[in-house]
N, C-alpha and C positions, 0 to 999 in steps of 0.2 A: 798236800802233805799234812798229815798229822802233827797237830802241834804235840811236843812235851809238855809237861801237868806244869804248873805257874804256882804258883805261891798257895791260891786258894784253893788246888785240888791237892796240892800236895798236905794241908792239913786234914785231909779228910783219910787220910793211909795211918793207919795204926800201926808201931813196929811187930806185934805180935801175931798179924797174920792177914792183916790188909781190909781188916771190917773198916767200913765206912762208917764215916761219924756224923757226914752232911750225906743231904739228899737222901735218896730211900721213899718209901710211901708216905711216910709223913707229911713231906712238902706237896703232895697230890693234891689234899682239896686247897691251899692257896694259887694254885697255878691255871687248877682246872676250874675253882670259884672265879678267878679274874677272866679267864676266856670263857666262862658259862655266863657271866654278867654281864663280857662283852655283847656276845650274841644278844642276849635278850631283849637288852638296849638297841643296839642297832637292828637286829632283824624285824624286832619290834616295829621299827618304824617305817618297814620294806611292804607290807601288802596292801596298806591303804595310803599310801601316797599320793597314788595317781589321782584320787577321790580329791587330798589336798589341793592339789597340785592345778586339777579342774574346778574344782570350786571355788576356792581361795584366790589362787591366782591366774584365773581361768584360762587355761590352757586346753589344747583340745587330744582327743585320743593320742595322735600321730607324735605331736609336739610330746605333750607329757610323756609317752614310752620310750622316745629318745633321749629325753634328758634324764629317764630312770636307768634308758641302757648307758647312761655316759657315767653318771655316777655309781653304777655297778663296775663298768671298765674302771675308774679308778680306782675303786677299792680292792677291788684283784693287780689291779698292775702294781699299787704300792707297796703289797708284799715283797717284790722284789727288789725295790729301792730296801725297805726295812731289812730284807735279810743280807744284803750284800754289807750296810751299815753294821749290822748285830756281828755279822761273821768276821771284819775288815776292822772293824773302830770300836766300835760303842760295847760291844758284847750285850748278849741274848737279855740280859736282868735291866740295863741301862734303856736297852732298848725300847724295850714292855714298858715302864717304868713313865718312861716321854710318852709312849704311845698312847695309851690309858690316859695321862693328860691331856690331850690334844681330843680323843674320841669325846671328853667329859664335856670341852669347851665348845667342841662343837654341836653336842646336845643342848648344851644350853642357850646357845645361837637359835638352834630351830625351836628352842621353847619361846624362846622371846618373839619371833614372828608370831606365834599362838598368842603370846600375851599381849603384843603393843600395835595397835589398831595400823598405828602409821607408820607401820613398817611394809605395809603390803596395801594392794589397791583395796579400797573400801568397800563395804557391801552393798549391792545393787541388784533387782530386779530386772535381766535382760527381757523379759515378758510386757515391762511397763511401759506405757506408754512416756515417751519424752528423756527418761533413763539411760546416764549416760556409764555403759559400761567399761572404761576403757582398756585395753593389757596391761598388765604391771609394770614399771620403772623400771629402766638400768636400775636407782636405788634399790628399789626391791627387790630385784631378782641379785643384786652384790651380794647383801646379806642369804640370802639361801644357798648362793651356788658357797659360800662362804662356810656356811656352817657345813653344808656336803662336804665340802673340800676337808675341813680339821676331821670329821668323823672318817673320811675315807684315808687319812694321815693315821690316823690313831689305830685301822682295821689293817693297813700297810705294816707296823711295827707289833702289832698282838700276835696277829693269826699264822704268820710264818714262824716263831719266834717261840710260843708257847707251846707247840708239839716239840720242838727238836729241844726245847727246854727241859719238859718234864720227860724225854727220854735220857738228856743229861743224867737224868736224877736216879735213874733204874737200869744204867746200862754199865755192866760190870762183865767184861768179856774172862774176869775169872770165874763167873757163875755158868755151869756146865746146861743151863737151862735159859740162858741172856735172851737166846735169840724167839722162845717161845715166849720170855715176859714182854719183852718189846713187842710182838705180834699183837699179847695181848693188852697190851697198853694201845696201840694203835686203833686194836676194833673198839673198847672203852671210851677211851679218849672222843673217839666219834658219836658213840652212845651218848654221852655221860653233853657234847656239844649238842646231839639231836635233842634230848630232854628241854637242854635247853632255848632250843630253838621253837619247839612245841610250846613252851613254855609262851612265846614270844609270837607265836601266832593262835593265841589261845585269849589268853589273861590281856597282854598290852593291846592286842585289837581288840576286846570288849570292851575292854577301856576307852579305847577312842571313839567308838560306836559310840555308848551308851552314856559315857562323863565328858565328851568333850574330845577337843586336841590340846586346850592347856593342862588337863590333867594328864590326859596320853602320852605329849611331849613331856611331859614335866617324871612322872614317875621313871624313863628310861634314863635321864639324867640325872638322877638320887642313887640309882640301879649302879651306872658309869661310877660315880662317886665311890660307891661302898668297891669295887672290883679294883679300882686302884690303890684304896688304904687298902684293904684285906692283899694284897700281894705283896707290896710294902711293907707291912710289919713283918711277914715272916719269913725277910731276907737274910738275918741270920745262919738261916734251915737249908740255905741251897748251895748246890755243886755249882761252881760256875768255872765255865775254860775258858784258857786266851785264848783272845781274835787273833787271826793269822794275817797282818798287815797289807792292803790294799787288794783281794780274794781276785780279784777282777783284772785289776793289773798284774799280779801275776800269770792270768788266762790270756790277759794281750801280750803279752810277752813271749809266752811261748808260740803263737803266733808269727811274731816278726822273727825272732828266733830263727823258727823251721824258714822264713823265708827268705834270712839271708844266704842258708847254709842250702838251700835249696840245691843245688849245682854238684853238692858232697855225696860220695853214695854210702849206703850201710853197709856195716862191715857185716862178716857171717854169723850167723845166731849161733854156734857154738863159742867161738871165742872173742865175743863181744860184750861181755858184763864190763872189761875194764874201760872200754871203749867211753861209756854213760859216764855222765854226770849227776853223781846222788850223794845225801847225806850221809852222817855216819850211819847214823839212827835209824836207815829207811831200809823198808825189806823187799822196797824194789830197786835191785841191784841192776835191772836192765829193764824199759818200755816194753809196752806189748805189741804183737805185730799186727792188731788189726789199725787200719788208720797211719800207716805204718808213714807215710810222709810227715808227721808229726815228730818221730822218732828224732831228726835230723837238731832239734830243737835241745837236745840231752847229748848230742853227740859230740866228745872234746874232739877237735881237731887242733890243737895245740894246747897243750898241756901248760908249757910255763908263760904263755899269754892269754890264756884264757882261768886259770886257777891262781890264787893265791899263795903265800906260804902260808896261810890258814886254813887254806884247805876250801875257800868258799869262792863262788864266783866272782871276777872282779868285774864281769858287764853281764848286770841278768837279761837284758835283750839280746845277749848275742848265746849266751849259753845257761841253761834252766834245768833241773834237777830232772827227774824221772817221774817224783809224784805230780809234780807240775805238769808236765805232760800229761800224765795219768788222770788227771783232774780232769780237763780240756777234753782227753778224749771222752770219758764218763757223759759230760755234759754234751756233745754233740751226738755219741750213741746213743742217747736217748729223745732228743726228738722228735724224730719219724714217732713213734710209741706216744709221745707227749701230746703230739698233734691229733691224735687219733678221739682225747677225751674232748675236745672242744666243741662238734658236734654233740655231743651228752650237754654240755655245759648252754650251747643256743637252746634245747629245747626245754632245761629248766632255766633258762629265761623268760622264759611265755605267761608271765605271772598275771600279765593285767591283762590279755586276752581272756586270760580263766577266771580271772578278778570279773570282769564283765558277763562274762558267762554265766556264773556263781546269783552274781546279784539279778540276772533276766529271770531263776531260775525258781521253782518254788523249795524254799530251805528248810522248813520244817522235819524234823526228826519221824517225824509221822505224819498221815495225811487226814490220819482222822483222829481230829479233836486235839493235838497239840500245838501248842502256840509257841513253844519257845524254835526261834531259829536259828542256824549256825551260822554264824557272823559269814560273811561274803570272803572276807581277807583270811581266816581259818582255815578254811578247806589246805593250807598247807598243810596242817597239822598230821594229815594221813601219811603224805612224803615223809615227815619225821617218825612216826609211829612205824613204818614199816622198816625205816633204814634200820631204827633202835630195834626190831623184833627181830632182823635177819643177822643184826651184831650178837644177838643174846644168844638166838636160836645156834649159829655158825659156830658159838665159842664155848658153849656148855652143852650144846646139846651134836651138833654136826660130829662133829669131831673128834669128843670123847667116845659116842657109839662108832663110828667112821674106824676109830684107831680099834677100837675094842674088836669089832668083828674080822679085821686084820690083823691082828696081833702084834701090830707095832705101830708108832707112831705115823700120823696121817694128815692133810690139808690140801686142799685145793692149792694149786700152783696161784701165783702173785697174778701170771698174768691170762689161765683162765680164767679167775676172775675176772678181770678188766675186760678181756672177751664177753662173756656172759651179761654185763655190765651194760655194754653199748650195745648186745642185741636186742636188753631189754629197755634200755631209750627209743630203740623203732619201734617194740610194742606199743609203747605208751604213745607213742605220736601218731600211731596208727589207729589204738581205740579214740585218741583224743578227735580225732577228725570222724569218725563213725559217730561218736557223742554229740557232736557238734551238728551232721546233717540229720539226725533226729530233732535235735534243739530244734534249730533253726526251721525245717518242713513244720513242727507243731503250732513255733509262734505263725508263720505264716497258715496256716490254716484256720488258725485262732482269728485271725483279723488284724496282729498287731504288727503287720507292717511298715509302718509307719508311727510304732509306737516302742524305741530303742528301751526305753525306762517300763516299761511295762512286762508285770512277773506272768512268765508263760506257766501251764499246766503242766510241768513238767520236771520231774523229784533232781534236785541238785545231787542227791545220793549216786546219779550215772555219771559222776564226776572222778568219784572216789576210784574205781580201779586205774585209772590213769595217773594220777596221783602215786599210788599203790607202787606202779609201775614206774615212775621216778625216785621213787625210793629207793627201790631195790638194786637200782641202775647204779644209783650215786653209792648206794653200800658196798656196790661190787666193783665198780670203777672208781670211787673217788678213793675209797680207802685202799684202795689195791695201786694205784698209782704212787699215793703215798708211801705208801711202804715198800715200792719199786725201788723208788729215788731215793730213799732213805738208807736201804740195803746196797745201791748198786753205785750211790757215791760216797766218797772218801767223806771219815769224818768232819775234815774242816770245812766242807761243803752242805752241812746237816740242815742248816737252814735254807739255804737255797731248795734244797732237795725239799722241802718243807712248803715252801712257796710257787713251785712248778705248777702244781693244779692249778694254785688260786690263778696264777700269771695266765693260764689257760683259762680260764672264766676270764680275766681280763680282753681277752683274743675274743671271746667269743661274745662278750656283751658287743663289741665293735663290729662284728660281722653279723650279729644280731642285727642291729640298726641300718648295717647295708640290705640284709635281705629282705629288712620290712619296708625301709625304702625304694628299694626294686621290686619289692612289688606293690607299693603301693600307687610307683610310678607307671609302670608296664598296665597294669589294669583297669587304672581309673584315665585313661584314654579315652581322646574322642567321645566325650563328656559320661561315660559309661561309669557304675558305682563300682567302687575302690573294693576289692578283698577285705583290705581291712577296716573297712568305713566306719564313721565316730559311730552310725547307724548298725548294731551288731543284727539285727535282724536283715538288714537291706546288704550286708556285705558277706563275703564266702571265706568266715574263718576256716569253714572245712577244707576248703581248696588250700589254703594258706597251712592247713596243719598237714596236708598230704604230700606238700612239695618238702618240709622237713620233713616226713619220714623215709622218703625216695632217700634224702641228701642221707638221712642216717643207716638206710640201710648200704649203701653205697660206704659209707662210713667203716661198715661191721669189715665191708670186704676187705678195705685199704689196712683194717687193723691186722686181720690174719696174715697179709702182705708184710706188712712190718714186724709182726711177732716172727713170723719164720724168718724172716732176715736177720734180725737180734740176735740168736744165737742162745745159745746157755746162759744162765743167770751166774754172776760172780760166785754165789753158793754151792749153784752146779758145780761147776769148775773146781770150786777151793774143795768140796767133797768129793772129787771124782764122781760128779753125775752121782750123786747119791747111792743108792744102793742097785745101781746097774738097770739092765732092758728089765729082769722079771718084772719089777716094779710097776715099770714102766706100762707094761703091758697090762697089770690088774688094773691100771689107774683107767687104762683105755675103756676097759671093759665097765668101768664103775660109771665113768660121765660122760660115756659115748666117742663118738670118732669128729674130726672136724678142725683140729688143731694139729699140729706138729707133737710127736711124741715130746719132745724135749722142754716143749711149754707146759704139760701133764704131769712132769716129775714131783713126785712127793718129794720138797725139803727142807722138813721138819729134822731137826736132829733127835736122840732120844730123851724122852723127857726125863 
């Protein structure tokens, strides 16, 4: 349920005709400076870890990739601790606020392992004779998994928190245009995030190449620093709304609710509005009928034992408003669909397979006569370059010619994108494995067998379309999921809606680490080399990169499965299906066939 405006939205209403006084673009670059500084910092310290990680604390391929995919699982799953806090308790500015603290402190955790000798095992020579190498300490590994822990606390409260924040600030459902600014706040927002994510596999890994890891650590934590004063001072400048008291416990309620009442049946959909239990304020006067056992949860079966003389429930477990239901059902219909990105999300986890790859690989910009090379941990930079070009190209360029040669308003449906998204996560996993048995046949023909550290004959530049292609995936499915869940749940749910993807990156760093441990088990049998051996010559990333794109094409189908089950978009519905089949049918004819007409709807309203 929507809450009513609280204290501090109501001073932003003028009486002379409802101009906003807070919020507006203004608040833009403090919201988007704090989650651009987040990223930089923390992504920052994402491609060369593993390098850390083996060297430092000598860990080996298998180990180190696990404890990268454990602290990527946490940092996706705590968005969803942060946004249920932000939407329930703390609200979205309080939130951010702690969170940015907590990310700062635990950059400066991992700066101190770079600074203080004794904080981590000493340095040694495993080549030398008599040298005693040994693993690193419970102590030492407290402190690491420690500072992981606050940075993945602090990317839990920013990242879910700071979209649905600054749409807070530009979403005014009396501007006849709301729904195309929020669109394009949404492809921005992700821009204006890849910039700075490039930024952070640019600058902060040559930094730690070429200055060190106490300078590398140390500049992401100055970066944290500035991201949470710059938000902070310009909290004067923002919109903020009440939390809707316990978001969750309301969602378990209606729950136990439907399942006391279970045994009660629903009355007839024409003269049932009085039947529900709703607000005054709420303009659903009766549930919807898909999911329709939930209904039972809103349903009065006694009036003056179940309602007050106030008019308000006197037991919310036994009886729960309409939106509360509505909330409930939102979030369950959209899982199937949710589940669908997590597949996309295992195969941009493959960062230190390509990490390794990168570094076998010759990096030079040129082959003849140039010496400078592209750091090993950069080659991300392509994924962001392409998401930010297909954001630009989609919102200035797609879409204004798109509308123009139709004569009205125009866009790709929410969720053929996300379609088009995951099909082109199997491209990329598919060139990645083609890339890979070229590698791999060259080193072995080279002689360097038996030589994992040795730069094969072979241009890192056959890295880049794959790359390329998780770009475009993530531009089409991350930001299209987003802005699913953004649209298709109730406002007081805007953060969660906000944190679904990440929480699906959380799902799949975990299923990541089962698949590489299955196979690293299954293959390295019967003393036979591992798929994924610390040896990247001696081991078959290709086979490894084939069976994810099996699993993701397999993936494409399960999504078309679930988009035709989904049904119409809330938008659909609230417009009457937009402007009918003709539509429908030029759209066919524009992006081809493959989808459900109803997933192909242009709905755009007019600009």
């Amino acid at each position: 349920m929507e809450n009513p405006p609280n204290d501090t939205e109501a001073k932003q209403i003028q009486p002379n005709g409802g101009k906003r006084t807070k919020g507006g673009i203004i608040t833009m670059p403090f919201i988007i400076a704090n989650e651009g500084f987040e990223k930089v910092a923390s992504y920052g310290l994402l491609p060369n870890m593993i390098m850390y990680l083996i060297r430092d604390y000598r860990f080996g391929v298998a180990k180190g990739t696990n404890v990268l995919y454990m602290w990527s699982a946490a940092s996706s799953f705590t968005p969803l601790l942060g946004a249920f806090l932000s939407d329930s308790y703390l609200g979205r500015f309080l939130t951010i606020s702690i969170a940015s603290l907590s990310s700062f402190l635990g950059m400066m955790l991992l700066w101190l392992t770079a600074m203080l000798p004794q904080v981590k095992p000493s340095p040694c020579d495993p080549t030398a004779a008599g040298s005693n190498c040994g693993p690193a300490t419970a102590s030492h590994l407290a402190l690491l998994y420690s500072a992981f822990a606050l940075i993945s606390i602090g990317s839990g409260g920013i990242r879910p928190c700071s979209l649905a924040f600054g749409a807070d600030q530009l979403d005014n459902k009396e501007n006849p245009k709301n729904e195309r600014v929020l669109e394009s706040f949404f492809g921005w927002y992700y821009a204006s995030s890849a910039v700075a994510v490039l930024i952070a596999f640019t600058g902060i890994v040559y930094i730690q190449e070429h200055l060190g890891w106490k300078i590398g650590f140390g500049v992401p934590a100055v970066l944290m620093l500035i991201a949470a004063l710059l938000f902070v001072l310009a909290s004067p400048l923002y919109v903020t709304r009440g939390v809707s008291k316990s978001l969750f416990t309301g969602l378990a309620q209606v729950g136990v609710a439907a399942y006391k009442k279970r045994k009660l049946s629903l009355p007839d959909h024409h003269d049932s509005v009085d039947c529900y239990y709703h607000t005054k304020d709420s303009d659903l006067k009766a549930p919807s009928h898909k999911l329709r056992f939930l209904n039972k949860a809103c349903l009065i079966s006694n009036r003056d034992e179940e309602i007050g003389s106030d008019g308000f429930a006197l037991n919310s477990w036994r009886l729960c408003t309409t939106d509360k239901v509505e909330e409930l059902k939102a979030l369950i219909k959209v899982i199937p669909l949710w589940s669908t990105g997590i597949m996309m999300s295992i195969n941009t986890n493959q960062s230190t397979f390509q990490l390794l790859q990168a570094t076998s690989m010759d990096r030079r910009l040129s082959r003849h006569g140039s010496s400078f090379q592209v750091p090993a941990g950069s080659f991300g930079m392509f994924t962001i370059i392409a998401l930010a070009t297909w954001v630009v190209l989609y919102d200035r360029a797609v879409i204004p010619l798109a509308s123009k040669i139709r004569g009205r308003p125009f866009r790709l449906s929410v969720k053929l994108r996300m379609g088009l998204g995951l099909f082109m996560s199997f491209l990329a996993m598919a060139v990645s494995a083609t890339v890979e048995s070229f590698r791999r046949n060259k080193a072995i023909s080279q002689g360097y067998a038996n030589s994992p550290n040795a730069v094969v004959d072979f241009s890192a530049m056959w890295l880049v379309p794959q790359y390329v292609l998780h770009g475009l995936a993530e531009a089409l499915t991350a930001i299209g999921q987003t802005e699913f869940f953004y649209t298709e749940f109730p406002k007081s749910m805007s953060s969660i809606a906000a944190s679904l993807f990440g929480l699906g990156m959380g799902v799949a760093s975990l299923l990541a680490s089962v698949v590489l441990n299955a196979v690293n088990e299954l293959t390295s049998r019967n003393g036979k080399e591992s798929w994924v051996s610390d040896n990247i010559n001696k081991g078959h990333y290709n086979y490894y990169y084939w069976v994810l794109a099996i699993m993701s094409f397999i993936n494409v189908i399960y999504y078309v499965i679930c988009s035709w089950s989904y049904g119409p978009l809330v938008d659909q519905v609230r417009n009457g299906r937009v402007n009918g089949v003709r539509e429908e049918e030029e759209l066919l004819d524009i992006v081809g066939k493959g989808f459900e007409k109803e997933d192909l709807s242009a709905v755009s309203k007019a600009n």
